[in-house]
C-alpha positions as protocol buffer text, in pm:
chain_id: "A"
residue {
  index: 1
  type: UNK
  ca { x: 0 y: 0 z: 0 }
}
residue {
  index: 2
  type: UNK
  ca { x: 92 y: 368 z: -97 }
}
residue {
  index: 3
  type: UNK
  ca { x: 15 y: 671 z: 62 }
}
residue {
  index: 4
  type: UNK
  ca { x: -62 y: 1036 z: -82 }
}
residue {
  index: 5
  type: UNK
  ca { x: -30 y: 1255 z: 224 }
}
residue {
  index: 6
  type: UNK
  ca { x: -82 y: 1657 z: 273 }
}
residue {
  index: 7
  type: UNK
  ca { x: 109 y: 1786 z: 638 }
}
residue {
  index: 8
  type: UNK
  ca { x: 51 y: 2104 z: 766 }
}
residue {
  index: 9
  type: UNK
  ca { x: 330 y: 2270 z: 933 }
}
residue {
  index: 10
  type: UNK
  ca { x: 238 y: 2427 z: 1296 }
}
residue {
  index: 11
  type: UNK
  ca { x: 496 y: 2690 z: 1263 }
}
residue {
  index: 12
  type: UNK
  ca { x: 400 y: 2834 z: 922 }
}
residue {
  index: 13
  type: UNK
  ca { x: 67 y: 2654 z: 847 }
}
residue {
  index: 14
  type: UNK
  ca { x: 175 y: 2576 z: 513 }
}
residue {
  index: 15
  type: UNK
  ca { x: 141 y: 2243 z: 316 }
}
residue {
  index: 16
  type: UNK
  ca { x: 409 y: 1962 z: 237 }
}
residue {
  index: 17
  type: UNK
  ca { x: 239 y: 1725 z: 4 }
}
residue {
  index: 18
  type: UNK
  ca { x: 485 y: 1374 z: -15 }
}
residue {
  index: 19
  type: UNK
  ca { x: 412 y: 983 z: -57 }
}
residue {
  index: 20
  type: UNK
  ca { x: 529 y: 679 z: 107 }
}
residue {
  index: 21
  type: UNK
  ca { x: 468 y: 268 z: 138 }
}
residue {
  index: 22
  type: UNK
  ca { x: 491 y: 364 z: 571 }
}
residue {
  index: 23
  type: UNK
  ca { x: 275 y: 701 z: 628 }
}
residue {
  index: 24
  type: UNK
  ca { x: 322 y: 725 z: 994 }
}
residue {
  index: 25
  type: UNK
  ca { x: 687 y: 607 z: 996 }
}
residue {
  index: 26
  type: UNK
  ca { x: 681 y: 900 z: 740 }
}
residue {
  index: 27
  type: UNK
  ca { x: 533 y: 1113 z: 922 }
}
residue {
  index: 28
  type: UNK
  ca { x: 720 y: 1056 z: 1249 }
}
residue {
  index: 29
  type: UNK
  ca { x: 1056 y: 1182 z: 1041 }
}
residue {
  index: 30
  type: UNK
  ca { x: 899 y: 1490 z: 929 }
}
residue {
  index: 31
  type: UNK
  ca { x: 848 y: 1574 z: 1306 }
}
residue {
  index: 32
  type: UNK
  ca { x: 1190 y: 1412 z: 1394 }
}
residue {
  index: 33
  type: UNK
  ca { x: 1334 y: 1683 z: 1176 }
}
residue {
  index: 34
  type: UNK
  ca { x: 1511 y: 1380 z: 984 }
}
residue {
  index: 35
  type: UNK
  ca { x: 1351 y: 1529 z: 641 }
}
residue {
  index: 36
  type: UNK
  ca { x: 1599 y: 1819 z: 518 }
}
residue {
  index: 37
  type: UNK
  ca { x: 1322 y: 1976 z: 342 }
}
residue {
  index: 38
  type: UNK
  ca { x: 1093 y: 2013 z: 589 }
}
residue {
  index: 39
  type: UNK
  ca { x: 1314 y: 2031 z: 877 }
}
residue {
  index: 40
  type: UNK
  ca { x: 1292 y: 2412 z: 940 }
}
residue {
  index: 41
  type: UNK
  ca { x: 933 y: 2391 z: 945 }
}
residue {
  index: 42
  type: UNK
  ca { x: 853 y: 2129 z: 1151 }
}
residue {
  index: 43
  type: UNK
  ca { x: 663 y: 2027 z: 1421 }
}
residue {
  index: 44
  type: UNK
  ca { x: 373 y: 1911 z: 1117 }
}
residue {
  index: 45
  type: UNK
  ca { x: -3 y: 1775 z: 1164 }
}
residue {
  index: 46
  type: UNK
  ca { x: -133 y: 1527 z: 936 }
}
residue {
  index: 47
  type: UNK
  ca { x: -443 y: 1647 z: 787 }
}
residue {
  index: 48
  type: UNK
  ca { x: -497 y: 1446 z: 478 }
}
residue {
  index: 49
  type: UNK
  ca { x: -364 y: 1092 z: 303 }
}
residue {
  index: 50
  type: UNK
  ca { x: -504 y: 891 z: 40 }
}
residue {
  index: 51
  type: UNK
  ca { x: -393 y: 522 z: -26 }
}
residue {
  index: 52
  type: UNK
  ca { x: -259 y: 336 z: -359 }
}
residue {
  index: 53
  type: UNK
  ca { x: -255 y: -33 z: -378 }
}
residue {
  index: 54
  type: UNK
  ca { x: 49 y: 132 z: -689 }
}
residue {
  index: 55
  type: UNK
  ca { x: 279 y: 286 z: -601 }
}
residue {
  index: 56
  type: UNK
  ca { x: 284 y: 429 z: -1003 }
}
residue {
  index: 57
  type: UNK
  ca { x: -92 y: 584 z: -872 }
}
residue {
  index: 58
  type: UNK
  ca { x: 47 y: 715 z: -555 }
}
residue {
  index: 59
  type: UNK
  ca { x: 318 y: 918 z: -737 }
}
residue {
  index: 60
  type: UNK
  ca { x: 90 y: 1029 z: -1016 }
}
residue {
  index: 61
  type: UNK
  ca { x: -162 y: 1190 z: -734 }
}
residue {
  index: 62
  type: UNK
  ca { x: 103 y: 1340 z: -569 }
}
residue {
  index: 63
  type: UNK
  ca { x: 288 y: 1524 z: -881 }
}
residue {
  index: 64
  type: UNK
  ca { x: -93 y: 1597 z: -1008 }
}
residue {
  index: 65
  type: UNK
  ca { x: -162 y: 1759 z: -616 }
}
residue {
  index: 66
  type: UNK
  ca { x: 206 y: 1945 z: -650 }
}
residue {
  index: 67
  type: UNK
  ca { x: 231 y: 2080 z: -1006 }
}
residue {
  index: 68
  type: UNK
  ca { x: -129 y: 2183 z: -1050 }
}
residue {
  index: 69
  type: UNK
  ca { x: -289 y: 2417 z: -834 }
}
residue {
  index: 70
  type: UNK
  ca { x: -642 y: 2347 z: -955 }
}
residue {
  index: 71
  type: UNK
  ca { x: -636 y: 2013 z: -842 }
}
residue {
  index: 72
  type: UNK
  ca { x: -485 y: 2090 z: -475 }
}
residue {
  index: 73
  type: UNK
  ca { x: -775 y: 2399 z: -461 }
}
residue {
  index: 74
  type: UNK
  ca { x: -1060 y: 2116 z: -581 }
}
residue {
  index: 75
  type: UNK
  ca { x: -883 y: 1933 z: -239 }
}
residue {
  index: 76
  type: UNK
  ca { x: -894 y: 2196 z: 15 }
}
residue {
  index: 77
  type: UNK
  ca { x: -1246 y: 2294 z: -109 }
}
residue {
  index: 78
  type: UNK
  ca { x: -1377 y: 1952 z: -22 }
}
residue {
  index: 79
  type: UNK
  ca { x: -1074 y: 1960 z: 327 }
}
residue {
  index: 80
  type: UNK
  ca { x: -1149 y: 2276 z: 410 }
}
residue {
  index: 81
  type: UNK
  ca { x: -1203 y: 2169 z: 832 }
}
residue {
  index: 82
  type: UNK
  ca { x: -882 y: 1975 z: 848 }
}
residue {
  index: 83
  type: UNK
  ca { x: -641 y: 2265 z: 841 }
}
residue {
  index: 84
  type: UNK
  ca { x: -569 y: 2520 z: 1153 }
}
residue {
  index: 85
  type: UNK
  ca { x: -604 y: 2888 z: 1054 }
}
C-alpha cells in the first residue's frame, strides 16, 4: 500500500504534500526533523492521506496535487475543516 499525504506545518501553516509505502513512519521523520526539506518547518499535523494499492498511482496523485494548483484547490475545497487557521 501507498500513501498520498498533505502535512501542515504548525509553525508556518503551510502544506508539504509527499508519498510513502509507511505514512506514519513518514510522518514521524517529518516531526523528527530527519527530512531536510521540511526540517525548518517542523513540528507538522497530518491532515490528509489517500492510499494506492500502486505505487505508479500514488506518485501520479502526488505530482498531479504538486504541479497543479487546480487540483490541490478542488482538495482543500472539499478539506477545508482539516487545516488550523
Amino acid at each position: 500500500m501507498f500513501f498520498v499525504y498533505i502535512l501542515q506545518s504548525k509553525k508556518d501553516k503551510q502544506l508539504y504534500i509527499g508519498y510513502s509505502s509507511n505514512l506514519f513512519r513518514r510522518y514521524k521523520e517529518h516531526n523528527l526533523g530527519l527530512v531536510e526539506s521540511t526540517k525548518p518547518r517542523k513540528p507538522f499535523n497530518l491532515v490528509y492521506y489517500e492510499s494506492y494499492a500502486s505505487k505508479q498511482d500514488a506518485v501520479k496523485r502526488e505530482q498531479n496535487l504538486k504541479l497543479r494548483a487546480k487540483a490541490l484547490q478542488q482538495l482543500k475545497k472539499r478539506i477545508k475543516n482539516c487545516f488550523e487557521e
